[in-house]
N, C-alpha and C positions, 0 to 999 in steps of 0.2 A: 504494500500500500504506500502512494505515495502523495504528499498533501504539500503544494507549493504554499505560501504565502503570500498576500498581497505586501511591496516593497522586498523585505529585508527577512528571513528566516524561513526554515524549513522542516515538517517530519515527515519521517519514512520509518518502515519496520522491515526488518529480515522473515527469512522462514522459518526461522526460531522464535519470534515476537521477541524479538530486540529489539528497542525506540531507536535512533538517532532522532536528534534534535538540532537545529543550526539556530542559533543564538536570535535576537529580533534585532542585533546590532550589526548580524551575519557574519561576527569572528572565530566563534568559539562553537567546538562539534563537542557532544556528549553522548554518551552510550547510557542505555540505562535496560537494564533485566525486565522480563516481561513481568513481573511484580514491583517493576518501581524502582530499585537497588541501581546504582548509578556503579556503572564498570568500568566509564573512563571518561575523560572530558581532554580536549586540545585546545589550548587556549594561546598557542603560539603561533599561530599563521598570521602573515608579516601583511593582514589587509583586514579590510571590514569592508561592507556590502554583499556579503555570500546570499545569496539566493534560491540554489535549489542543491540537494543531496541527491546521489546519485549508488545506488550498490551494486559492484561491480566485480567477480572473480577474487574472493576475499579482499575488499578495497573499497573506500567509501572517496566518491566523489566530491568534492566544494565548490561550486562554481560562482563565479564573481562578476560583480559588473564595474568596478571601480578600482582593476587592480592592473600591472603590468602584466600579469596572468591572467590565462583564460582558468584554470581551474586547479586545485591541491588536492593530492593522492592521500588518504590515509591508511594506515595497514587498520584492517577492519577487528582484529583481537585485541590489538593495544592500543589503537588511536593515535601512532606514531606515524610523522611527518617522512612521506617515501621520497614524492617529490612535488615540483610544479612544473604545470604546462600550459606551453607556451603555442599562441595560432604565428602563423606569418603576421598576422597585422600586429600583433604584440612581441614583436620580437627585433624591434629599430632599435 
């Protein structure tokens, strides 16, 4: 399931019913257990305005509108920063 937001934040659930959450500020990603129990949060991606989450091949997508990236990789067990990517028109 996935539930964009209007502006700034996002949730989505795995098929395990894990939440991710994307902040209403769009910086910070959190995991949270399907009873609630919060398994991890990233609060060090180097932008705000994230927009929409994406789950991906164990990897949780961040996609941004206000950033020199198009979007930040997380590893989806730890919420650990893998990488960012970059489109051609983000890449002057």
């Amino acid at each position: 399931m996935q539930l964009d937001c209007y502006g700034n934040g996002a949730v989505t659930v795995d098929k395990k019913g894990n939440i991710y959450v994307l902040s209403a500020d769009g910086g910070d990603v959190f995991k949270y257990s399907p009873i609630g129990n919060i398994l991890w949060y990233n609060q060090d991606l180097d932008c705000g305005g994230g927009y929409k989450l994406k789950l991906k091949k164990g990897r949780v997508q961040v996609y941004f509108d206000y950033c020199n990236f198009d979007y930040a990789v997380l590893d989806k067990k730890t919420g650990e920063l893998i990488t960012y990517v970059y489109s051609k028109k983000n890449s002057k």
